[in-house]
N, C-alpha and C positions, 0 to 999 in steps of 0.2 A: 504494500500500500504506500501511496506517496505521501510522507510526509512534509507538514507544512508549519512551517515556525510561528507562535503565536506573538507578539508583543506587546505588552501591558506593561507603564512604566508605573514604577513604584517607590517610594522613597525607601533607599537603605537603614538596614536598622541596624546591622553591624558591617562597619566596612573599610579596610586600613589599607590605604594607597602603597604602601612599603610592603605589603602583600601580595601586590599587583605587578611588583616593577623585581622582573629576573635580578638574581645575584649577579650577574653578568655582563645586562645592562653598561652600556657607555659611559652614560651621565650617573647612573650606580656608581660606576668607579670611578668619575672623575669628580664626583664632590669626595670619595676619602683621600682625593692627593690634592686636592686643591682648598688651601686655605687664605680665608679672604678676611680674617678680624684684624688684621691689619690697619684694612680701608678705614674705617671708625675713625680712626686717631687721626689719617691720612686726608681725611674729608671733614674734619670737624669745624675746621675755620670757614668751609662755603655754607654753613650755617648761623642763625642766630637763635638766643637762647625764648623766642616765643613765635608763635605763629603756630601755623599747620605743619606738623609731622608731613616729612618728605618722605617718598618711597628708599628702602632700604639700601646705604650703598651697594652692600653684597650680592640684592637680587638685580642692583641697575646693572651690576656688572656680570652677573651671572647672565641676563636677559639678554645682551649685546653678544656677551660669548654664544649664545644657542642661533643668533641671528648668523654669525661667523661657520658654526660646526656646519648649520642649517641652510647653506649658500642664499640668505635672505636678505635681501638688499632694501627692507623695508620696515620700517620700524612696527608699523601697523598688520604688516606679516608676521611679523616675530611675535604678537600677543596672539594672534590668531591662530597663528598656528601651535604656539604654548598651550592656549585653552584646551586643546582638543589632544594634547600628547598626556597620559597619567606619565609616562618618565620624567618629561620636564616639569611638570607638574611638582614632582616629589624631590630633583634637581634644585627648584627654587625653595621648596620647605614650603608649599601649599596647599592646602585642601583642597580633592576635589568641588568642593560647593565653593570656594572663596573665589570672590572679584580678583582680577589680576589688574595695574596699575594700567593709565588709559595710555596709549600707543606715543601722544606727547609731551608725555612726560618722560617718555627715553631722551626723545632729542633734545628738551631743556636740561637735563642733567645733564649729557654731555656736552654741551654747551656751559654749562656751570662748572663741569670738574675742569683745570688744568691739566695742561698735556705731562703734567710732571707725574699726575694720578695714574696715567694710564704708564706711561713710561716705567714708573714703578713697579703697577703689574707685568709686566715686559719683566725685566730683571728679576721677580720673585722666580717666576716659572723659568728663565733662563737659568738661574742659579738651581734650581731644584734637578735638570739635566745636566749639568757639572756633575752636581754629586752625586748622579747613578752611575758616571764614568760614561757622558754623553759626548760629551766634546771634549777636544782636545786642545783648542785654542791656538795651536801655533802654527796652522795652515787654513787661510780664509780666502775662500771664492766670493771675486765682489762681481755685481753685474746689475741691471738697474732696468726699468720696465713702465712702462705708462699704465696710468687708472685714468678711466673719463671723468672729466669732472662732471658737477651738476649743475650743466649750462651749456644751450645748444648755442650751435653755431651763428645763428639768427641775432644773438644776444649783442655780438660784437656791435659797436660803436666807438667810431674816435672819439680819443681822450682830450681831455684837455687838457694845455699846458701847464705845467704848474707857474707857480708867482714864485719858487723860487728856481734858479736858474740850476744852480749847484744841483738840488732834486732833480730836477726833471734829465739832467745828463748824467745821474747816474740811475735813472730809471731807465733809460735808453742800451748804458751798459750792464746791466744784467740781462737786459734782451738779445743781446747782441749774440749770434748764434751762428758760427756757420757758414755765414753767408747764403742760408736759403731763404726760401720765399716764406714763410710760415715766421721764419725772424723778422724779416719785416711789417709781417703784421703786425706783430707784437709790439713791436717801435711805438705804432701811430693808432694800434684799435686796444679796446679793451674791453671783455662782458661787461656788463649790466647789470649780470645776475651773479656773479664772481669774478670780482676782478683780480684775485689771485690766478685763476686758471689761465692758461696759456695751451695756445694753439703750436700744436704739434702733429708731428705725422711718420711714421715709419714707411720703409717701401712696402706696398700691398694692402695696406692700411689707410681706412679712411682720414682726409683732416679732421681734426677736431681738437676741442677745449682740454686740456689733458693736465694730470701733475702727476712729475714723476719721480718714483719711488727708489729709493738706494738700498738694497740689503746685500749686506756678506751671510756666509754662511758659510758652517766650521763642515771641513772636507772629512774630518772621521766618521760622522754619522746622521751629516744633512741638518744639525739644527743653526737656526736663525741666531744669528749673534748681533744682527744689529739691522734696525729700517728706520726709513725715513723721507717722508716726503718732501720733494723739492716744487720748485718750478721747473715748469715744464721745456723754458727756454735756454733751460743750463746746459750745458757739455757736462757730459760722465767724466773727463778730466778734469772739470774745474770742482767736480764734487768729490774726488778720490781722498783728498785730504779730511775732508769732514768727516768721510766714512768711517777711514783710517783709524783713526783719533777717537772718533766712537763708539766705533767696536773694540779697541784698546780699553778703553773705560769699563765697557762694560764687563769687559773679563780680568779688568784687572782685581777688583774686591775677589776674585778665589784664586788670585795668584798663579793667572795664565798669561804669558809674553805671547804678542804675533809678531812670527816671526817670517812669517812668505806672506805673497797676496799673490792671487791667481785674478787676472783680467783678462777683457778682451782689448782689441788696440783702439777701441777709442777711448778707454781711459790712457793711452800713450801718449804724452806730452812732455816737455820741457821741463816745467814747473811739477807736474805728480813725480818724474822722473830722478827727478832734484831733490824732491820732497822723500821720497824713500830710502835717498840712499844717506840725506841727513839724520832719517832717525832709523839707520842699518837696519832695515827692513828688506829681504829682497823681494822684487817685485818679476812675476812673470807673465807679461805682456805681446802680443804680438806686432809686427812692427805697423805705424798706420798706414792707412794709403798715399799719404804723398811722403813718404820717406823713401829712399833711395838709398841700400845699401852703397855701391858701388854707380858710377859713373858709363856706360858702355863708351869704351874708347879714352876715356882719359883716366889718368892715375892722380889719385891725391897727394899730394908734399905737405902731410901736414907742421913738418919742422920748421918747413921752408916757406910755408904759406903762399902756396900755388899749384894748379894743375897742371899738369901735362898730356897733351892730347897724344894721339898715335900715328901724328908726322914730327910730334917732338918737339912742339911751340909749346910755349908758357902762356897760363891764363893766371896774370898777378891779380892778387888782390890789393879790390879797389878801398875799399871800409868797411865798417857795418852801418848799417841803417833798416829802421821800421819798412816792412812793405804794408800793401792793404791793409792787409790784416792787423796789423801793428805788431806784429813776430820780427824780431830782429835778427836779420841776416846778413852771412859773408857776403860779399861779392865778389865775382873773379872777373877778370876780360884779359881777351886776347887784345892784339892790336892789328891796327888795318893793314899792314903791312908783310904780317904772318899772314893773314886771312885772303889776301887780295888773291894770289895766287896759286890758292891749295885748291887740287882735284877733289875736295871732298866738301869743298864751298856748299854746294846746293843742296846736299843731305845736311849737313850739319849746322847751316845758319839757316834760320827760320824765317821767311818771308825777304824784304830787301835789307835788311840787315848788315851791315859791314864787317859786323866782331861778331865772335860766338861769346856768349854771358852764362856763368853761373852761379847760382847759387845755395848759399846750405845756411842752416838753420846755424845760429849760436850755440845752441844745444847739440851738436850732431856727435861729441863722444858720449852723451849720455843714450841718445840712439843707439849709434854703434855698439856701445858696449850692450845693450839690451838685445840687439841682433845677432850677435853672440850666444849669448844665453840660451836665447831658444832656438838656437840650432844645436844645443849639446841633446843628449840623449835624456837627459833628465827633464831637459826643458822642453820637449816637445810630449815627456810623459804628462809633466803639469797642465799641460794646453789640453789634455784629453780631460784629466781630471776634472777639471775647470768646469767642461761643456757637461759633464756625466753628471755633473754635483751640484751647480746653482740653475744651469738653466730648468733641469726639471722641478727643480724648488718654486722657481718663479711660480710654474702651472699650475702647483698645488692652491693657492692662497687666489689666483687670478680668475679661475676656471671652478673651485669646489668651497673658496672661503669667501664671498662677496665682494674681492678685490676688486673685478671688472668693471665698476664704476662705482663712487663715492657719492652718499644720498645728503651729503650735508655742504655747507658754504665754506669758503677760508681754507687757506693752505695748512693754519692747525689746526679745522676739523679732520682735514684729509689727512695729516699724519697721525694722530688716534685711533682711525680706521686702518691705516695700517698697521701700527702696533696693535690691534685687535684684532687684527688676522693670523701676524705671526705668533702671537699669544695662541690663537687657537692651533695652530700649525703645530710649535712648540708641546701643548699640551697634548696632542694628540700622538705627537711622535714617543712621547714621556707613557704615557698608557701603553700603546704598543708594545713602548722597549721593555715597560713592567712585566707585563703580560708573557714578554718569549724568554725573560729571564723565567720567571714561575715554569710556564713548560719545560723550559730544558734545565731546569732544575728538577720536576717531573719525573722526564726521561731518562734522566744522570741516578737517578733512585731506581727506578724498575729496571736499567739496562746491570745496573749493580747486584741487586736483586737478582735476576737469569743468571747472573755468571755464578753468583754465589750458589744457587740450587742445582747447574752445571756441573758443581766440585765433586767430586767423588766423598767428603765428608758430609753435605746436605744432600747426596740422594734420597731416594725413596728405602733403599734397601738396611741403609743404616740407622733408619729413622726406627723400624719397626726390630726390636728384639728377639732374634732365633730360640729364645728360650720361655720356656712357660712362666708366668710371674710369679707361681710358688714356691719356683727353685730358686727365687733370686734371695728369698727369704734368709 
């Protein structure tokens, strides 16, 4: 006969959610490793001593983390969909029949905590994988990644000047990018609806409003050692130093040195280059694209401070001086005299030209010496490491932790959203690693066990007495 499931609700007369929610449970295990009385002390100055009772630090922050586990990019999704889970339910210490706090009240508390709140939770959780023997701290892969901001393209409108001079030219040079098109937007437009975000754009990737993110992360077991929200119009060179120095911070309270950085080459510059080997760090980077190991056809003198081509004229140099860019470079020149009559005129000088010209960076033995590097055997293992270690980190937090766009205003809403992703990254990798220690601690007992009942003293046959028990009398 087929049956048919009746439904009649009725109110519970015995009923305990911690009954409901598996041993096993996620959020089961991630409130016993996650402690947050802390916060209390930590948040007690963005209160006063009368008014309305605010929602509980520990649940504001527990409620943002399940929006981060929960890939929920909505604060009004995050309660909604709270209500209707008994785990998170029992997660934030709730009764099923209790009101849960209204959807804005997330976003005015995070707006009320400083970024130093959330920063903090960062290091608690990053210090607690320290001490499972998570990180190692002396090899960190940095690399960096765009989040959209919350402001469409539409928004843009020129800015307007500032009154004072000094401002506005250095509002200009923090835009300054590149030389691509998207930098100069940024020069002359700015949103409306956020004027921190900045227009950006990757190959294959649509333009848009973007801020972008800085993290390293430690190469022995993938955890996040440091993020950070920039602007979207900076070069990953000009943010290496910060990173650097940040991530140092943060591991230095458990008494870890960084000692490599693994990049890509466009963190390769002059100044990070510089910067590294001031504070004997080394850095393994690949070389950028307009760097130029070697010259095809000419030999450098660099004792002599001059080239030689391969009819064996001299290109002296001429000074140094800023080009476009404001990079300041050697200059070398032949003269018209070597040049007038060489069969190799037309390949080698470029348009109607008289002299062949070149030039190199100020910096080019800190190049050079980095082109070295990763042509040794070690250093093109690092280049693998690199790409195996941060780039698929990036995917985790972008793709499964809400990263992919920021639902809030300001460049320090959007860096608390990213420390609330790698928080949840962090805790999740912490659970896992908990988790495969207990199994293969587990294993390491049962596999001990077989061998032990294997021995020829715990068989079967030894166990049982050849003699009847009254002669043992």
């Amino acid at each position: 006969m087929q049956g048919r499931k009746q439904y009649s609700e009725k109110l519970f007369t015995s009923f305990q959610l911690s009954d409901r929610v598996p041993q096993d449970n996620f959020y089961r295990r991630l409130g016993s490793v996650l402690d947050l009385t802390w916060l209390y002390r930590a948040t007690e100055k963005y209160y006063g001593a009368e008014g309305q009772s605010s929602i509980d630090p520990a649940v504001f922050f527990k409620l943002i983390l399940i929006g981060y586990f929960e890939n929920l990019n909505s604060d009004r999704k995050i309660i909604n969909t709270t209500q209707l889970r008994m785990d998170l339910l029992f997660f934030l210490g709730y009764d099923i029949d209790e009101p849960l706090p209204w959807h804005s009240t997330l976003s005015r508390t995070r707006q009320l905590y400083g970024e130093e709140v959330f920063k903090e939770l960062f290091l608690q959780v990053l210090n607690q994988c320290v001490d499972k023997g998570m990180v190692a701290g002396r090899r960190q892969a940095v690399d960096s990644f765009f989040t959209k901001a919350n402001a469409s393209m539409d928004s843009l409108a020129v800015q307007e000047v500032l009154q004072d001079g000094s401002l506005y030219a250095m509002s200009l040079k923090e835009d300054d990018e590149q030389s691509s098109s998207s930098g100069s937007i940024n020069k002359i437009r700015r949103s409306t609806t956020d004027s921190d975000a900045r227009v950006s754009t990757k190959p294959g990737k649509p333009t848009q409003l973007n801020y972008l993110n800085q993290l390293s992360v430690d190469t022995a077991h993938h955890v996040i050692t440091h993020i950070q929200a920039h602007h979207a119009g900076k070069r990953d060179s000009d943010c290496l130093e910060e990173v650097v120095e940040n991530t140092a911070d943060n591991l230095k309270t458990s008494g870890i040195e960084v000692e490599e950085i693994l990049a890509d080459g466009n963190y390769c510059s002059g100044s990070s280059l510089q910067y590294l080997n001031d504070a004997d760090i080394k850095g393994y980077m690949p070389d950028p694209g307009q760097y130029k190991a070697q010259r095809d056809g000419f030999t450098h003198h660099a004792d002599e401070h001059y080239y030689q081509c391969s009819q064996g004229k001299k290109l002296l140099y001429k000074g140094t001086y800023p080009d476009r860019g404001g990079y300041l470079k050697k200059h070398y020149r032949s003269s018209v005299a070597d040049c007038k009559n060489c069969p190799l005129k037309a390949t080698c000088i470029q348009g109607k030209g008289k002299i062949k010209k070149l030039a190199d960076t100020v910096d080019k033995p800190l190049y050079d010496q980095m082109h070295q590097r990763m042509k040794t055997a070690y250093g093109k293992r690092m280049k693998k490491i690199r790409q195996s270690t941060v780039e698929p980190v990036i995917g985790t937090p972008v793709n499964y932790h809400a990263l992919r766009k920021v639902n809030t205003i300001g460049i320090k809403q959007a860096n608390k959203c990213a420390l609330g992703a790698a928080v949840a990254y962090n805790l999740k990798k912490l659970l896992n690693w908990t988790l495969c220690k207990i199994k293969a601690a587990v294993q390491a007992k049962v596999k001990k066990m077989k061998n032990l009942l294997q021995t020829p003293f715990f068989s079967m046959k030894h166990c049982v007495t050849p003699y009847p028990i009254k002669n043992l009398t």
